[in-house]
Every structure is written in structure tokens, then in C-alpha cells.
N, C-alpha and C positions, 0 to 999 in steps of 0.2 A: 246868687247863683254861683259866681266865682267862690265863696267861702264854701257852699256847698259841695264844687266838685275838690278844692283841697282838700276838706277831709276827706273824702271817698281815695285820694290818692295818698295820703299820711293815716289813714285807719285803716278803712277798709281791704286794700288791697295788699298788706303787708299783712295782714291777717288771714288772707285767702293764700298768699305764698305758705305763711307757717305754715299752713293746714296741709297744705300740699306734699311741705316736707316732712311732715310726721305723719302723711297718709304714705309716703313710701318708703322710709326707714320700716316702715309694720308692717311691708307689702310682701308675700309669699312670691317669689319667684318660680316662675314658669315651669322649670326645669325639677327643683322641688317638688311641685303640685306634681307635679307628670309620675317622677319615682315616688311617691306617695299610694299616687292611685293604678301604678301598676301593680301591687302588690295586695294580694287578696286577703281580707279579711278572715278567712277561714286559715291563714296560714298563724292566726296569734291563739288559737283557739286553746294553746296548751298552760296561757296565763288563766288562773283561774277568780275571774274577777265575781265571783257569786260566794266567795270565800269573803264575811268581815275583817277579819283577819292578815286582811293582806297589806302586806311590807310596800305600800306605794313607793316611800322614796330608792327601796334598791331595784326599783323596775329600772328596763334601759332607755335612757330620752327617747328616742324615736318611735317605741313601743304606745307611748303614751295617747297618740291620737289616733292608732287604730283602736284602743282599747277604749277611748269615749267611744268610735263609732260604733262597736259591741254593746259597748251599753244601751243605746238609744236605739240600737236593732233587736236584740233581746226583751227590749220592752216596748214598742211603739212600731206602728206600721208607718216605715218613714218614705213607701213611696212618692207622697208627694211632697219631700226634700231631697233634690236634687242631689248625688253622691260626690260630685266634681264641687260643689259651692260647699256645701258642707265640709268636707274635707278643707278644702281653704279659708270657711270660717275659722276651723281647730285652730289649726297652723297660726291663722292670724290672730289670736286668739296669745294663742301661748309667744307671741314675737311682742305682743302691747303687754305681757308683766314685764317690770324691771326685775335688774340680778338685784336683790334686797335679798335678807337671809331668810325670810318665813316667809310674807305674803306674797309669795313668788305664785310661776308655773303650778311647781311643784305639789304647792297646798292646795291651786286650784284644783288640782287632778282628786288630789283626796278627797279634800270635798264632794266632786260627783262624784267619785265611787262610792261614800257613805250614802248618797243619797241613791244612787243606783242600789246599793243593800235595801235600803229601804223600801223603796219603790219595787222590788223584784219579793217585797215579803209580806205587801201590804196590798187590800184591796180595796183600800177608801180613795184611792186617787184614778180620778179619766186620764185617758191617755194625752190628751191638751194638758193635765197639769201635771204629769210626769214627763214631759219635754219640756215645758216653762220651768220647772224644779231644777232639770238637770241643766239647762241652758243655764239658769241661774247663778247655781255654784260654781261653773265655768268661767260664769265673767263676774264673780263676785268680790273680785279685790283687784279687777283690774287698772293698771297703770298706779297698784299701789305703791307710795313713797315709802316705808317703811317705818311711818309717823303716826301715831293715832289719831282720833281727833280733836283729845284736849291738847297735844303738842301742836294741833296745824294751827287752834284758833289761838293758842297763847302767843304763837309768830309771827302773826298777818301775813299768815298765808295767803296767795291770792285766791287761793280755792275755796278760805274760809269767807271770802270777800264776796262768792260767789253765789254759797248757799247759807242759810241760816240754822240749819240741822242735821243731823246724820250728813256730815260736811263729805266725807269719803266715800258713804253707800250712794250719794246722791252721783258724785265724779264718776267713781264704776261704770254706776248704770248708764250716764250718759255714753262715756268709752262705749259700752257696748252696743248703745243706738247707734252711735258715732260708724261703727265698723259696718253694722246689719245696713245700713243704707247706702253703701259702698258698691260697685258693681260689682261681681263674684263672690261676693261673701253675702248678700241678703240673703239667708235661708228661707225667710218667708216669703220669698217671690211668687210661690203658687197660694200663699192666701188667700182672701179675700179681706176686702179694707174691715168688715169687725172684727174675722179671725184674728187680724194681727193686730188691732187695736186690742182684742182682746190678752194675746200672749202679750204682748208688751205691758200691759196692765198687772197682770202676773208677776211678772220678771221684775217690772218696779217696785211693787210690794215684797213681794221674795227678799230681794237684794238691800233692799231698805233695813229688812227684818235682823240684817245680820247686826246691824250697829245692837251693841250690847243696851244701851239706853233705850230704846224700842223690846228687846229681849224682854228684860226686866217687867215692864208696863206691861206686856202678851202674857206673858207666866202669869202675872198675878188674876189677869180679867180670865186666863184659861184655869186655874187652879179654882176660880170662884164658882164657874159653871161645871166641872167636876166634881165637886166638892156636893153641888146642889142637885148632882145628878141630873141636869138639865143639858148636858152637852147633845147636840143637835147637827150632828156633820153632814146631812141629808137634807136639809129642810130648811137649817139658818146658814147665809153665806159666811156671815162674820165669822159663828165659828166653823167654819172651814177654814178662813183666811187666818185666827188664829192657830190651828192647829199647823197648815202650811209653814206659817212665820217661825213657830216655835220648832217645825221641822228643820229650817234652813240651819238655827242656831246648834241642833243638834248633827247635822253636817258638820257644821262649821268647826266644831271641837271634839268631831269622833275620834279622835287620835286619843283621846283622852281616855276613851273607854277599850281600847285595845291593847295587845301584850304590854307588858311591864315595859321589855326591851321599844317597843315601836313608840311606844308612850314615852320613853325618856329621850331616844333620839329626837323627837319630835321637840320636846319641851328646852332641850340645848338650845336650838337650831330657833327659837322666838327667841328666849332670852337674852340671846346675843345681840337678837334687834331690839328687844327695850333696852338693852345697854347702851346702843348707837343715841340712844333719845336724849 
């Protein structure tokens, strides 16, 4: 019994401390939240985010989280997500990327906006999975180090200690449970326990989807039922859930298919981080 409560005082509770202090270094303060949400959505209305084409990284920082809440208002009836939590999921959101030079804020943001393009041009998706989509790409790299994933497992990393695959997509998506069951920022508080067993279901596959190694393996099993003119996005879940995954990847590198100019700025701004490698 005595060896039992030491550890509990040498493990456990220096682990509930960390937790504590990296639950409020990430914490949106009060004062923030407040000049946030005093300012009205209808006042950003002259960003034109229905435009592909759009120059995400010369938008201005603080622009950036009224214009997810455009997105997810534009396409989904978000009455029952609360607008004060939500807004402080963003915020908390964009405080849990580190300064890294690509898989920042910044890329998050791209990200949902390609997938808001998407979703705002396409009618195969429910409105449950065009908020699990956008939520997705939002928390899709976060708390990323700026290391892939054959640099973290060639390190011993302790993250690669952690998980056995898609070593990075698996950390994100934890971070992003991590935050959602936080007081003030669970957006799903008016779920119900399958609803949000179900978007989180979602959001893990999505997020998983991004590791390129998963990419790969989706392409090929979607290119096969294409190919055989059997794709089934109605009737077979799988391929839905391929088609989802192979969405997230095309999020993930829309920079790619945009102007010359937005396309090279973008591709500087990685390469600088696989030089860090």
C-alpha cells in the first residue's frame, strides 16, 4: 500500500500538474474571448472566402477565426453549438499550434478553407460530416513539431513511444480530444453520447487520413472501385469513408493547385521546415 501511494505521489500527480500547465499556457483569456465575440460576424463579410483562390496567409491574424465561424455558418445549422464555446474552441485552437514554419496556425486555416470550397460546391456530404471535415482540418496538425514521422520514429521520440502508426495524425487528434473535453471549449456539449461518439469517429478517421502513408493505400482501394465503376457513396460506408479520407489529403495540399504566386509562397515556407530536419 505504501509503494502504491509513492507512486501515485512520483507519477501521477506531477503528471496532473504538467497537464494543468499546458492546459493554461492554451487557455484563451477572458478578456480576449469577450473582444472576440463582441464583434459581429456580418462585419468580415467583405473577405471573400467562397473564392478558391484565396491568398489565406495575407489575410490579417485576427480575421482568421471569425472567418472559420463564416464557414461552419455558411454551411451548417450551428444552432445547437453554442457561439461563446465555439469561438473559444478557435482561439484555443490556434494558441495549441507551435511558431514552426509550415505546420502552423496558419496551414490550419488553409486547410478549412479548401475544405469549406469543397463542401460549399459539393452535395455528397450531410451536414454531421461537413463539420466533422471542417473541425478536422482545424485540428489537423496540431501541437505539430515541425518533424515528420520518419524523423520522430528515427529519434525516439516519446510520441513515437506512444503510438505505433501514423505516430503525428494519432498526437493531433488526441490534442484535439484533449481540448474538446475541457470546460468552455467542448463544442459538442449539446450532443448526445452517439452523436458525439459518432463525430469523433469521424474526426479520427479524417485526421488519420492525412498521414501520407494512409493517403497512398485510400488512392489505390478508391482508384480500384472507380476504375470498376462500382463506387457506391450512398449505399457502401467504406466508400464514403474513402472518398472523406482522400478529401482531407486534398485539403491538405490545396495550396498546390492554386495561383503560381500562392503556390510558391506556400512551398518556401515547408521547405524551410524540411531543412530544420
Amino acid at each position: 500500500m505504501y509503494t502504491f501511494c509513492v507512486l501515485i505521489e512520483v507519477i501521477v500527480y506531477p503528471l496532473q500538474v504538467a497537464s494543468e500547465v499546458l492546459s493554461y499556457h492554451r487557455q484563451v483569456m477572458p478578456t480576449e474571448l469577450k473582444e472576440y465575440l463582441e464583434r459581429p460576424l456580418d462585419e468580415f463579410n467583405n473577405y471573400d472566402i467562397d473564392k478558391f483562390n484565396l491568398d489565406t496567409l495575407a489575410l490579417p491574424e485576427h480575421v482568421k477565426p471569425y472567418l472559420v465561424m463564416r464557414m461552419m455558418y455558411n454551411l451548417i445549422d450551428m444552432s445547437n453549438y453554442p457561439q461563446d464555446i465555439l469561438m473559444n474552441f478557435i482561439l484555443t485552437i490556434r494558441k495549441s499550434y507551435r511558431k514552426v514554419p509550415y505546420h502552423n496556425w496558419d496551414h490550419a486555416f488553409s486547410v478549412t478553407h479548401a475544405c469549406y470550397y469543397i463542401m460549399k460546391n459539393s452535395t455528397m456530404f450531410e451536414p454531421n460530416e461537413q463539420l466533422g471535415l471542417l473541425l478536422s482540418c482545424l485540428c489537423h496538425d496540431l501541437d505539430h513539431r515541425g518533424y515528420n514521422n520518419d524523423f520522430t520514429k528515427k529519434h525516439d521520440s516519446h510520441l513515437a513511444a506512444l503510438y505505433s502508426t501514423s505516430v503525428l495524425e494519432n498526437h493531433h487528434f488526441n490534442m484535439a480530444c484533449s481540448i474538446m473535453q475541457e470546460e468552455g471549449t467542448n463544442i459538442f456539449v449539446n450532443l448526445s453520447p452517439s452523436e458525439y461518439k459518432s463525430m469523433l469517429r469521424l474526426m479520427r478517421k479524417s485526421i488519420l487520413a492525412t498521414d501520407l502513408v494512409q493517403f497512398f493505400q485510400n488512392r489505390k482501394a478508391l482508384d480500384t472501385v472507380v476504375c470498376n465503376s462500382t463506387l457506391n457513396t450512398t449505399g457502401n460506408a467504406s466508400h464514403r469513408d474513402m472518398v472523406m479520407s482522400v478529401t482531407m489529403t486534398a485539403c491538405d495540399l490545396g495550396s498546390a493547385a492554386k495561383s503560381w504566386e500562392i503556390h510558391r509562397a506556400s512551398t518556401e515556407i515547408i521547405f524551410k521546415e524540411f531543412y530544420n530536419q
